[in-house]
C-alpha positions as CSV (number, residue, x, y, z in Angstrom):
1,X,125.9,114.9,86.4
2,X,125.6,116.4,89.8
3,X,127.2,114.7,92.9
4,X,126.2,112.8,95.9
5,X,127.2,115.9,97.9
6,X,125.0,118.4,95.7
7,X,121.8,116.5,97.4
8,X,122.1,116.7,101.1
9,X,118.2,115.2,101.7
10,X,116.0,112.8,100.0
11,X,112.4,112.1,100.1
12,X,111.1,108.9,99.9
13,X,107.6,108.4,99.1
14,X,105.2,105.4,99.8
15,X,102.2,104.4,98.0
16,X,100.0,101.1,99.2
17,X,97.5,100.6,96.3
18,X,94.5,99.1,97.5
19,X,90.9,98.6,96.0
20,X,89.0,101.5,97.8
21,X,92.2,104.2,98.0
22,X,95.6,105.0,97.7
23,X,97.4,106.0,100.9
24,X,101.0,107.6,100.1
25,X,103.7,108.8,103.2
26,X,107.1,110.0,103.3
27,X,109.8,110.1,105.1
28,X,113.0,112.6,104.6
29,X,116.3,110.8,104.6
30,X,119.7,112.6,104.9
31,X,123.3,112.6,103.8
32,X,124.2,110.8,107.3
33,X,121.8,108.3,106.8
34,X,119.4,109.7,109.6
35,X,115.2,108.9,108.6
36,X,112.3,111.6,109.7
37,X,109.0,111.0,108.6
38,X,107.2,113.8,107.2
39,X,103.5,112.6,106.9
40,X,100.9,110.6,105.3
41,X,97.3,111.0,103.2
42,X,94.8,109.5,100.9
43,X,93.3,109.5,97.9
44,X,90.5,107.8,96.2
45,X,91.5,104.4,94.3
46,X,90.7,102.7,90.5
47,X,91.5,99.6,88.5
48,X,92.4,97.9,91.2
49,X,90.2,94.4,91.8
50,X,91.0,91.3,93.6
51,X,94.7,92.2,93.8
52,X,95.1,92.1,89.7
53,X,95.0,95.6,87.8
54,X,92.0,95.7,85.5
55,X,92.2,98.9,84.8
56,X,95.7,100.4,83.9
57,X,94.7,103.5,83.3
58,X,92.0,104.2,86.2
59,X,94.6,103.0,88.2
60,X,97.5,105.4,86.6
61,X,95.2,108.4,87.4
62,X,94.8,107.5,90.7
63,X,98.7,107.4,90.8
64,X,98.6,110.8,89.7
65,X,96.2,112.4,92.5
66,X,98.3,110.3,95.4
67,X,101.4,111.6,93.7
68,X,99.5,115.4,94.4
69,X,99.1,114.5,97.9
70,X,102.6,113.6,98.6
71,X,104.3,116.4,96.8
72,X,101.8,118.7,98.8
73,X,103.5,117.1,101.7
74,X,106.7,118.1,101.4
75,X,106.3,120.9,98.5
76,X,108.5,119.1,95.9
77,X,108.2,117.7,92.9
78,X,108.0,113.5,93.0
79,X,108.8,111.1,90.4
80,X,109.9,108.0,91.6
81,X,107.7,106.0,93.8
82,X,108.5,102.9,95.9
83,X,104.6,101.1,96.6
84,X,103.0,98.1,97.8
85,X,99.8,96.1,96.1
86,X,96.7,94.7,98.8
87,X,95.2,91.6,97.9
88,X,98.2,90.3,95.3
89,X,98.5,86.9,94.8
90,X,101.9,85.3,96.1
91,X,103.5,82.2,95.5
92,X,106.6,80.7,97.8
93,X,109.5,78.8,95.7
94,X,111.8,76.8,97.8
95,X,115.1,77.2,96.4
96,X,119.4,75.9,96.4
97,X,122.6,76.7,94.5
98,X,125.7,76.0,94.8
99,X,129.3,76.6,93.2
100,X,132.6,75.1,93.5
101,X,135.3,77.2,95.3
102,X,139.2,76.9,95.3
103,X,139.8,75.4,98.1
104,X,143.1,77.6,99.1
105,X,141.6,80.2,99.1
106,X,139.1,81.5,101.8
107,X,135.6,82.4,100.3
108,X,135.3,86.2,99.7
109,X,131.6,88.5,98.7
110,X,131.8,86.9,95.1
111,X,132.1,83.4,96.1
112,X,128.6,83.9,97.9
113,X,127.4,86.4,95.5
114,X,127.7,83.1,92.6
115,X,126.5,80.7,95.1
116,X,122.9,82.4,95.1
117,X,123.6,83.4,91.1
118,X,123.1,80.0,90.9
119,X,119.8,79.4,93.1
120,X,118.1,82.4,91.6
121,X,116.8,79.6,88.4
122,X,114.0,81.4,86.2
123,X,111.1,82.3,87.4
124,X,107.9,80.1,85.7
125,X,106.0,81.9,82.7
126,X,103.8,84.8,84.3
127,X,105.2,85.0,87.5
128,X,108.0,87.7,88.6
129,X,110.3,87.3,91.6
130,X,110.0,90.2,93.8
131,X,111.2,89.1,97.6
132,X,114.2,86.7,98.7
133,X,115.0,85.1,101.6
134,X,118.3,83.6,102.7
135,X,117.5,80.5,104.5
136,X,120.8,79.2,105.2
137,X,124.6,78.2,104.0
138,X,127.0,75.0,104.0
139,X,130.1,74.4,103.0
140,X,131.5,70.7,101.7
141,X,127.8,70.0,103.5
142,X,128.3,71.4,106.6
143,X,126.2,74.1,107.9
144,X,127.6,77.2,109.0
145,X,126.2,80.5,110.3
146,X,128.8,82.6,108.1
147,X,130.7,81.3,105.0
148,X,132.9,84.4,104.9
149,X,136.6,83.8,105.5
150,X,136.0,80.1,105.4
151,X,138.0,77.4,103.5
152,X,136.2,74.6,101.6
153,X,136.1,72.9,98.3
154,X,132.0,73.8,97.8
155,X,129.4,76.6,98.9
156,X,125.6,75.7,99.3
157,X,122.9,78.1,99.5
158,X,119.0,77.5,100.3
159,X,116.5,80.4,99.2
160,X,113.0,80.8,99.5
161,X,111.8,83.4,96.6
162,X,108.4,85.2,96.7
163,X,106.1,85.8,93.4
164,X,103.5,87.5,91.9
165,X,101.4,87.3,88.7
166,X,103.8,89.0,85.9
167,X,100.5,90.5,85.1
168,X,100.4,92.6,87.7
169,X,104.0,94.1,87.2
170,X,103.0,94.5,83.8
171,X,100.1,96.7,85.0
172,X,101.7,98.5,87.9
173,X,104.6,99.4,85.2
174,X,102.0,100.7,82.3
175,X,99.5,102.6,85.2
176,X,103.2,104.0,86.6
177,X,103.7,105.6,82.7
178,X,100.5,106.9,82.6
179,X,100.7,109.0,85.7
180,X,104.7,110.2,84.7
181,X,106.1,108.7,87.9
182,X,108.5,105.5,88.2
183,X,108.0,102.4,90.1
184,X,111.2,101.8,92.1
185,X,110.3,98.9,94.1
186,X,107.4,96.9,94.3
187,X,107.3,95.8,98.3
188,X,104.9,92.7,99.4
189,X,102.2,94.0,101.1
190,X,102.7,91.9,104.4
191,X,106.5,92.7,104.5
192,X,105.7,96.6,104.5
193,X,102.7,96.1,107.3
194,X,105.3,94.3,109.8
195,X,108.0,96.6,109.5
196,X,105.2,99.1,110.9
197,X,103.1,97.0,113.6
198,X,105.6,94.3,115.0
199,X,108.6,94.1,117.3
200,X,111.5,92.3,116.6
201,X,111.0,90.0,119.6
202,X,107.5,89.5,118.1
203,X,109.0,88.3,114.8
204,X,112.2,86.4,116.4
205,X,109.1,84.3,119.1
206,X,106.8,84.0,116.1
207,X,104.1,86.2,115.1
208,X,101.3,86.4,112.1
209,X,100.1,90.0,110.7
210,X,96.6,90.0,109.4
211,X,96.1,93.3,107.2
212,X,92.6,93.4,107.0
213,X,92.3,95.6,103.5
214,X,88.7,97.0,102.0
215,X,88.5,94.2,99.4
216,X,91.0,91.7,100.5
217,X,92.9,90.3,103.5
218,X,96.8,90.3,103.4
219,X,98.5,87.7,105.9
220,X,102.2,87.5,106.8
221,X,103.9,84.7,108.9
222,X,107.2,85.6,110.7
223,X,109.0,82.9,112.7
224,X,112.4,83.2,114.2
225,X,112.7,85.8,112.7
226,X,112.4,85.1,109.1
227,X,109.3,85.4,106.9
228,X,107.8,82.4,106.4
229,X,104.8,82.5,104.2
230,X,103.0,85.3,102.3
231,X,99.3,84.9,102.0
232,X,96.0,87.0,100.6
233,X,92.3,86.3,101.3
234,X,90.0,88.2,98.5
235,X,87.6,89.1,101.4
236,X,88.3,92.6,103.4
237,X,85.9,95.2,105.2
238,X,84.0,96.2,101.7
239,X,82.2,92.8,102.0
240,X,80.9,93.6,105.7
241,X,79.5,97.2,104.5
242,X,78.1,95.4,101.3
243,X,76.7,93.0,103.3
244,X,75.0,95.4,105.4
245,X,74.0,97.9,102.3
246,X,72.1,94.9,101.0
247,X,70.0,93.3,103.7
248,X,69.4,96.4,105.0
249,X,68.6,98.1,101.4
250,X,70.5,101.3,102.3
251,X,73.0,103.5,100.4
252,X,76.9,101.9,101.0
253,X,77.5,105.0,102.7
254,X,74.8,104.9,105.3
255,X,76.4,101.2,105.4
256,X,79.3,102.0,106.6
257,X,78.8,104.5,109.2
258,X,76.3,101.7,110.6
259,X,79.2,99.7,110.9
260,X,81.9,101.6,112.6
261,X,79.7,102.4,114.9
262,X,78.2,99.2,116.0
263,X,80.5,96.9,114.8
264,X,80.3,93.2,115.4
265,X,80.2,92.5,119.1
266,X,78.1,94.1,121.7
267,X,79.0,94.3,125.5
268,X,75.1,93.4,125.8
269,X,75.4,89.6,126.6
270,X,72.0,89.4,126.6
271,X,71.4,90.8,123.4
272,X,68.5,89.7,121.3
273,X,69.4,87.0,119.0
274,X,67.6,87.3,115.1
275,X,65.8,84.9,113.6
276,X,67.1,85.6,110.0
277,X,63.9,84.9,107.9
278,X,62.0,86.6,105.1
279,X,59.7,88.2,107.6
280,X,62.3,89.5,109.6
281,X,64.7,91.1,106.8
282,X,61.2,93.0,105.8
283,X,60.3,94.1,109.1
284,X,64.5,95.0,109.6
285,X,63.9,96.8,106.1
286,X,60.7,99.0,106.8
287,X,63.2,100.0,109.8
288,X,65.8,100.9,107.8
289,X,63.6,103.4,105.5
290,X,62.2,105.1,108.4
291,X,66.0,105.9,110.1
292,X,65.1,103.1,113.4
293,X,67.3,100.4,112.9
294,X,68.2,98.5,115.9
295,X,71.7,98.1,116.4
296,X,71.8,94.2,117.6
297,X,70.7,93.8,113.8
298,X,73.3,95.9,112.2
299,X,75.9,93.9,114.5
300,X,74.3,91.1,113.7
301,X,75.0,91.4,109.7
302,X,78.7,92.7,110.9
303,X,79.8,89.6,112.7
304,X,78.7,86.8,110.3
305,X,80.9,88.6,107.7
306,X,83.6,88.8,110.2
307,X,83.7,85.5,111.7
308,X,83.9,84.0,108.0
309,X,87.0,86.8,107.5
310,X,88.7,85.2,110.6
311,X,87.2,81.6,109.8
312,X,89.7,82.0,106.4
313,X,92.8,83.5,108.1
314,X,92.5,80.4,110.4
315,X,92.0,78.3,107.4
316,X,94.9,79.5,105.8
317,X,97.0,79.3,109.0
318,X,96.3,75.7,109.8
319,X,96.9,75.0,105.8
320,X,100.4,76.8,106.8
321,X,100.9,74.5,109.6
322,X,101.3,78.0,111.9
323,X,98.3,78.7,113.7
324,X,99.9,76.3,116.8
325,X,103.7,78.2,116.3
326,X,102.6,81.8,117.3
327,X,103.3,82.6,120.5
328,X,103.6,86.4,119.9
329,X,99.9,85.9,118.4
330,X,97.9,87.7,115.7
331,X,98.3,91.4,115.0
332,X,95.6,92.7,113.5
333,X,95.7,96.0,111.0
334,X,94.5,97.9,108.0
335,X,91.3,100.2,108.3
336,X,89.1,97.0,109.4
337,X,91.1,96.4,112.4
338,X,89.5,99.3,113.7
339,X,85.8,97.1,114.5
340,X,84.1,96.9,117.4
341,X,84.9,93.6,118.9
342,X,87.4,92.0,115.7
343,X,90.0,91.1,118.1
344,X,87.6,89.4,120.7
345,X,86.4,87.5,117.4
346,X,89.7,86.9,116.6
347,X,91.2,85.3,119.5
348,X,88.2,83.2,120.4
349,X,88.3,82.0,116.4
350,X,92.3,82.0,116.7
351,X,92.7,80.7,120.2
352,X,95.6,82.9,120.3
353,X,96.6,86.4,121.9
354,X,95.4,89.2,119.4
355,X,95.9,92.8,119.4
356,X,95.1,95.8,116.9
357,X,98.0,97.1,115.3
358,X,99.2,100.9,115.3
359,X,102.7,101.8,113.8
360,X,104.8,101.2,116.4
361,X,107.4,104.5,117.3
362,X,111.5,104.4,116.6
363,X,114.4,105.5,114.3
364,X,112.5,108.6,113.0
365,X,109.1,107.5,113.3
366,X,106.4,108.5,115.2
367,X,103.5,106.0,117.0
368,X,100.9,106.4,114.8
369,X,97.3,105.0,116.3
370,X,95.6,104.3,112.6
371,X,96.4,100.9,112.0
372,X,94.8,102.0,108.0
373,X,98.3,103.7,107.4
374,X,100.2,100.8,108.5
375,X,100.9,99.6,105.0
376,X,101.9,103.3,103.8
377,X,104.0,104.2,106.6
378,X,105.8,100.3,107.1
379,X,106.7,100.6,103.4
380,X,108.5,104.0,103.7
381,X,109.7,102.8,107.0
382,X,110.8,99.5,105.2
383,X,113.1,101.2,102.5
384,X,114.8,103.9,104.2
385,X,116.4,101.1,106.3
386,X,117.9,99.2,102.9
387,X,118.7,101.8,100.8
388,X,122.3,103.9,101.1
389,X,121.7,107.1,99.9
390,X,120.1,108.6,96.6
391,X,122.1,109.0,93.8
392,X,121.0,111.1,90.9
393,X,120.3,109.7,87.4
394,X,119.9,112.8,85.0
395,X,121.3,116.9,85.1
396,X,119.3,118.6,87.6
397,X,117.4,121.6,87.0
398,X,116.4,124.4,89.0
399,X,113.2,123.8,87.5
400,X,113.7,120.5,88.9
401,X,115.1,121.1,92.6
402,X,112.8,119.2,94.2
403,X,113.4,115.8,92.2
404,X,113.0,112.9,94.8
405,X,115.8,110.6,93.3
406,X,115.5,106.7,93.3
407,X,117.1,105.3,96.1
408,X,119.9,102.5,95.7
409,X,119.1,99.3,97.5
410,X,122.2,98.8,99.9
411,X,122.9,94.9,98.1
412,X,123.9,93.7,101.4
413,X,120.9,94.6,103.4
414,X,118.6,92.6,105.9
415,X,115.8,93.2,103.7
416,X,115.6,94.3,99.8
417,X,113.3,93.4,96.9
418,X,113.3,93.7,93.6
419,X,113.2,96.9,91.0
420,X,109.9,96.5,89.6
421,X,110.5,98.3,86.7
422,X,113.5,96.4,86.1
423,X,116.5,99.0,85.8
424,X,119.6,97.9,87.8
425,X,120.2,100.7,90.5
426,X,123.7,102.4,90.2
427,X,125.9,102.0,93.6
428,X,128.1,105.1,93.7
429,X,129.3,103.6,97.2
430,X,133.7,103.3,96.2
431,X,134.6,102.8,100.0
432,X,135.5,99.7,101.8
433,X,133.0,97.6,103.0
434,X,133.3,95.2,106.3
435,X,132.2,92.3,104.8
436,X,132.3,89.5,107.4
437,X,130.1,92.1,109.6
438,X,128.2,92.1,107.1
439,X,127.7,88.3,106.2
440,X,127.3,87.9,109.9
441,X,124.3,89.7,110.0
442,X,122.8,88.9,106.4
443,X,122.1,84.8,106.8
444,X,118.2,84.0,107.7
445,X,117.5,87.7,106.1
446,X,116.7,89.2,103.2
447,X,119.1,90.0,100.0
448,X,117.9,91.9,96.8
449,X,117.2,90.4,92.8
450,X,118.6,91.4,90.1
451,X,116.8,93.1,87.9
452,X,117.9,90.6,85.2
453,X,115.6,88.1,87.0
């Protein structure tokens, strides 16, 4: 098997799966650790609805073409894959374990590593772990900041676990074989989107990121500094253009250019107000045939879909308990965000600060204005930060030269989730390790699953 030192450079390549398309980028790590990113592009979608996988093999085709695109990219072949799901359905488990230590001794990495062993449980029938937070520690009930180096007689440890429908790594694992390419990491869709639009200080004075997706709406909840809840709404931007291809009678596509370029709001106070009757939709539709329709009607149509998009953030904010605890506000992203007059909706729905999000520039990565790509680019930017390096699994090739290998999650990172295809990652780090630094920084953040999960 070929060394560490035999692959200077590894590419690591993104893929958020939505409804409408698949948008992959990459990002070239190197032996030292440093991250460039390379690029981004998109490909049509399939088998993907309401966050579940209906279709694993429409879906493992378009796997296949957004594989194309990235190894056009960087000119390489790709088989492993690290990707993000819109719209999946996410439950929160509140979780604690504990273990008895020797109290001579002060508690070392294992001692913790048993403690959350033992708040890990098993996950319900049908629903698979794939994000972990470390909420806190005590020892003999006392809590502390840092259990490393202490002395006590017991360690306590409080989790909060993320899952999603087994069903849905079931299908992402079969569409994956379909299209020859491996699954390493299944990433929540709102953890990927605030790596790419937020600011620490945002996070740390409390902040929630609304990816507004083509079929469904992705929330994430950050307060200081740790996520707090993980929600999806299954209504996105398709709903405004089908709304609009329908009372309109118009093709989709004619749809949608009507809406991204009137949008929702109009800087016409005095625009005309419609009387939605019969009478009207069939005069609005004679319009429509003949190429003259008013633009007050299409925004109209636009803004009672999006006020019902922001009505059910809200609703699912004040459910949360968060909508008062945001002082950073609402950051707004995915393709959607892009609407005349959403964030004017938003913030007068919200009664909050609200801005559009755009990946946000640092550590390799360029400001990129499109909030669409957040998801793609957040994910890639996400993982190079947690992983330590690539280490190679099989003989390479020449044939195979360009083999992007899977990265190891660093097991110690602030962030890391779980392998969705369920193969423990081989660690070839053999050095020495600085592990009170480390457990300084880890508490309140996030730490991987085992694959045995």
């Amino acid at each position: 098997m070929t060394g560490v030192a035999a692959v200077p450079d590894q590419f690591i390549v993104g893929i958020d799966i939505g409804a409408s398309k698949l948008c992959s980028a990459v990002a070239l790590r190197d032996r030292d650790g440093g991250v460039r990113y390379v690029g981004h592009g998109s490909t049509s979608s399939g088998g993907l609805r309401a966050g579940e996988i209906a279709d694993p093999e429409a879906l493992g085709g378009a796997l296949k073409r957004a594989v194309e695109e990235a190894r056009y990219l960087i000119g390489v072949s790709v088989e492993d894959i690290v990707a993000t799901v819109s719209g999946a359905r996410v439950e929160t488990l509140e979780r604690m374990g504990g273990v008895e230590l020797n109290a001579g001794r002060p508690i070392e990495a294992r001692d913790i590593r048993r403690a959350i062993e033992d708040a890990r449980g098993r996950d319900a029938g049908g629903w698979s772990t794939i994000h972990r937070v470390v909420r806190a520690f005590a020892i003999d009930g006392e809590p502390v900041d840092d259990p490393s180096g202490r002395v006590g007689r017991r360690l306590d440890v409080w989790m909060r676990d993320f899952a999603v429908p087994t069903q849905l790594t079931e299908g992402l694992r079969r569409a994956a074989d379909i299209s020859g390419i491996r699954v390493h990491t299944l990433v929540p869709t709102g953890v990927a989107v605030v790596a790419a639009v937020s600011s620490q200080s945002e996070r740390e004075a409390g902040v929630a990121v609304v990816d507004i997706g083509s079929a469904s709406t992705d929330i994430a909840v950050y307060l200081n500094g740790e996520l707090q809840h993980l929600a999806s709404i299954p209504l996105g931007g398709h709903h405004i253009t089908a709304d609009v291809a329908s009372i309109l009678q118009i093709p989709v596509e004619e749809a949608d250019r009507l809406k991204r370029e009137h949008g929702a709001i109009s800087e016409d106070v005095d625009e005309e107000l419609i009387d939605w009757t019969p009478k009207t939709i069939a005069a609005l539709q004679r319009q429509a045939k003949y190429g003259t329709i008013p633009g007050f009607a299409v925004r109209s149509i636009v803004a009672a879909r999006t006020v019902q998009i922001i009505d059910k953030v809200k609703e699912t904010l004040d459910a949360l308990d968060d909508t008062g605890r945001l002082p950073a506000g609402v950051i707004l992203t995915g393709g959607t965000a892009q609407l005349i007059g959403i964030i004017d909706i938003t913030r007068a729905i919200l009664g909050t600060t609200a801005r559009a999000g755009q990946v946000l520039p640092g550590r390799g990565f360029p400001s990129i204005a499109d909030p669409g790509v957040s998801a793609a680019v957040g994910l890639i930017r996400y993982v190079s930060g947690r992983s330590v390096g690539p280490t190679p699994t099989r003989q390479r090739s020449p044939a195979a030269a360009g083999f992007v290998h899977p990265l190891v999650m660093n097991p110690f990172a602030r962030h890391d989730t779980i392998d969705v295809m369920r193969q423990r990652p081989r660690s070839n780090d053999s050095g020495q390790r600085d592990w009170g630094r480390i457990f300084r920084d880890w508490v309140r953040e996030f730490v991987p699953v085992s694959p045995d999960d």
